[in-house]
N, C-alpha and C positions, 0 to 999 in steps of 0.2 A: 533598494539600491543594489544595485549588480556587485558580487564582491568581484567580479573581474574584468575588465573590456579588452584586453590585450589576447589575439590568437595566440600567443607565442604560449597561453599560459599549458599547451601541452608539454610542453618541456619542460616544464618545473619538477624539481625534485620531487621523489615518494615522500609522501605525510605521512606518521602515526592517523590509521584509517577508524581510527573511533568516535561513536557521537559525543558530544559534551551534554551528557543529562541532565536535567532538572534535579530540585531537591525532590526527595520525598521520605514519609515517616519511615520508621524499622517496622512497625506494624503493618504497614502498605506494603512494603518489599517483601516481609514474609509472607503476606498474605498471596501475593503475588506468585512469590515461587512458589508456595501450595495451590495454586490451581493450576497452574504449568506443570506441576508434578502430573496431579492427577488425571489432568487432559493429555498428557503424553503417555499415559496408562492408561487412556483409553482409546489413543486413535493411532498410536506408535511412534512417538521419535526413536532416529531422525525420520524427518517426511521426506519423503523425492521430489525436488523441483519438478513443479509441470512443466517448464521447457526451459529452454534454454538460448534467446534471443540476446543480439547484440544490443548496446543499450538504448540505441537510437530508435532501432525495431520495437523495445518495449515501451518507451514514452508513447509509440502510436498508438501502442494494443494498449496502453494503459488508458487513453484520452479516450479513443472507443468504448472503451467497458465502463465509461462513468455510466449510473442509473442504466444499465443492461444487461442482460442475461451473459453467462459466460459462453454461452451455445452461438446466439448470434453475434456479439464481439467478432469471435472465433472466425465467425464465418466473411464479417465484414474485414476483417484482417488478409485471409488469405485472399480476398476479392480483389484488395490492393495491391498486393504480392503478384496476382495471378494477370492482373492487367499491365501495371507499369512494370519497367525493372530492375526499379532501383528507386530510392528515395528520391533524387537527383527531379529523379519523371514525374513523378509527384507533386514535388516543389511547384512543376512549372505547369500543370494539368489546370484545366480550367476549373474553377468549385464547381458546378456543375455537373460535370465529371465524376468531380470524388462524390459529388454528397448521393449521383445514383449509384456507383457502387458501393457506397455502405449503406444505404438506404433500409438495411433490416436493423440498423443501432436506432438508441433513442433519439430523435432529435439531430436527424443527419443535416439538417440543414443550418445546425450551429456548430456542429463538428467539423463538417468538410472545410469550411474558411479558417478552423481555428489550428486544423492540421497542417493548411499553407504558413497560415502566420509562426507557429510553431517553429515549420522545417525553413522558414527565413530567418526567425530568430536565431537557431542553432547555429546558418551559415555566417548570418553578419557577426556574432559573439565568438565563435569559433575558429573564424574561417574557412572552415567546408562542414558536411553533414555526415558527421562522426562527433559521438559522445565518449568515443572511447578515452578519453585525456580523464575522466573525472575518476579512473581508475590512480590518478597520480597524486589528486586532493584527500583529504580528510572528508567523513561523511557529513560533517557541519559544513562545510565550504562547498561537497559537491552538490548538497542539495540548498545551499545557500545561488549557486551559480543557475541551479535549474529553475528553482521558485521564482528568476528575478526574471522569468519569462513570463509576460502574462498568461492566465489561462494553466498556469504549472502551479497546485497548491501542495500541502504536505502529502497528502498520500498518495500523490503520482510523484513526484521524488525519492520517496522511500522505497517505492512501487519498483523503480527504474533502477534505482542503486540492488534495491535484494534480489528482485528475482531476474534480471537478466545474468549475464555470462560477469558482468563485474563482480558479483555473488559479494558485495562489502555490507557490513554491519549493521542495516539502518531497520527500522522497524514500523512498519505498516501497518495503517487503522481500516477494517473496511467498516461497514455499517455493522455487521454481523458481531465483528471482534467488539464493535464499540458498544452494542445492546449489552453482551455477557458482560462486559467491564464496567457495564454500569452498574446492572445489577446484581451481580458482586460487591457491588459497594468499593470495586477498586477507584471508581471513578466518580465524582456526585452527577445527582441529574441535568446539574445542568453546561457540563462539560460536551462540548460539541465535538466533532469527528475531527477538525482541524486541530484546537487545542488538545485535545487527547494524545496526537505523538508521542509529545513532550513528557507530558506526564504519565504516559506506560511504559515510555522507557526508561524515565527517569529510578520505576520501581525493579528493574531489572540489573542484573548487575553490570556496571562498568565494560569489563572484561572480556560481554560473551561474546562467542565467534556469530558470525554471518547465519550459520546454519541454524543456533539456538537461541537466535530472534527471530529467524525463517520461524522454525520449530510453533515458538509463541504465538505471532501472529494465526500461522496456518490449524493449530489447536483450538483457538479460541474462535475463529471462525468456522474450523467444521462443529463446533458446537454449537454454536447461535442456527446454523443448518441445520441441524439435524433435532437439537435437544432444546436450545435456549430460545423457541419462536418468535418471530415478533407477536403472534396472536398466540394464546395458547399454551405456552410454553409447557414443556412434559417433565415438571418438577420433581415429579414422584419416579424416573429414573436417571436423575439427574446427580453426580457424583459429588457434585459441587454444594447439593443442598445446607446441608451441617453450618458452611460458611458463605452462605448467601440469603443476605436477610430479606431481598424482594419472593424467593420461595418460600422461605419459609413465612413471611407475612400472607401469601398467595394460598399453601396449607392450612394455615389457620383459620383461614377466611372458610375455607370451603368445609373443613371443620365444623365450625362453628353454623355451617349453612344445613348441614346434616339432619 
């Protein structure tokens, strides 16, 4: 259910912009912050936002990049950019249209309709296409307002609130962050990418700013890149080993194979 259907709601006063977290143990949270340590000591907080898009611009480069490469995303993105100009043109382009210029994302021919549907919902819920108001909401409300679009689930709301130019509080699952955080044992196996939000932020603290939940996210997924595979994973230069019982079950094994 939409927590809003009123345009007017850009004018509402500034909210306290924090999420309201889940429970979770003291052993979870510090376990937490010790691999946040460690992963910022090895990839460097703070990270630099990769850009810098308004928030309506990154709802689309978010929808694009579901199951696809950041390369072609990237490239399906500026192809939008580069033909219409402006969302407006967009809105009213024929799917046809869009689904050949993005046609190097996965699955352009479920994307381009859901991009129309989208840039309609924004205008009918809003009154025109700008998401900049959700800078005036809490991050439970603004991603309360986005989710209640179809086709919008948790981590293209969180996706939209952190890394465009609104830069507020909220904290992002990709597949990559959600591999390490399973096996880690932050999260059990059988917590899925949607449920996961809740419960990684919940192990973080309250308080933290925008940038060291960026931080988090962006950590934990250049490690599932680089170190935490999904085939493979490279255990044995893995920082995290010591507190992560799927390597070291994975050592022993190989061990043991010796």
């Amino acid at each position: 259910m939409p927590l809003f259907s009123d345009p007017a709601l850009s004018t509402a006063p500034r909210r306290r912009r924090l999420e309201a977290p889940a429970t979770s143990s003291e052993p979870l949270k510090d376990k937490a912050l010790e691999v946040h340590r460690r992963l910022c000591g090895v990839y460097g907080c703070p990270i630099p936002y990769f850009h810098s898009l308004d928030p309506l611009s990154e709802l689309i480069s978010s929808l694009l990049s579901h199951r696809t490469r950041n390369a072609d995303s990237g490239r399906a993105f500026k192809a939008l950019r580069a033909r219409w100009p402006d969302w407006n043109a967009v809105e009213e382009a024929e799917v046809a249209e869009i689904e050949e210029t993005i046609r190097g994302v996965t699955w352009p021919e479920l994307k381009a309709p859901r991009i129309k549907a989208v840039l309609s919902a924004v205008r009918a819920r809003a009154g025109k296409l700008s998401l900049d108001f959700l800078e005036t909401l809490s991050v439970d409300e603004a991603r309360g307002w986005l989710e209640a679009i179809p086709g919008i689930g948790p981590k293209t709301s969180a996706a939209v609130l952190s890394f465009s130019t609104l830069r507020m509080p909220a904290l992002p699952v990709d597949s990559h962050h959600h591999r390490v955080a399973q096996r880690t044992g932050l999260i059990g196996p059988k917590v899925d990418v949607g449920p996961s939000h809740a419960v990684l932020r919940a192990q973080l603290p309250d308080d933290w700013s925008a940038q060291a939940l960026y931080d988090n996210h962006e950590v934990l997924m250049l490690h599932g890149q680089q170190v935490c595979f999904h085939r493979s994973p490279a255990c044995g230069r893995c920082v995290l080993l010591d507190i992560c019982p799927t390597g070291q079950a994975r050592q022993a094994k190989a061990t043991e194979g010796r």
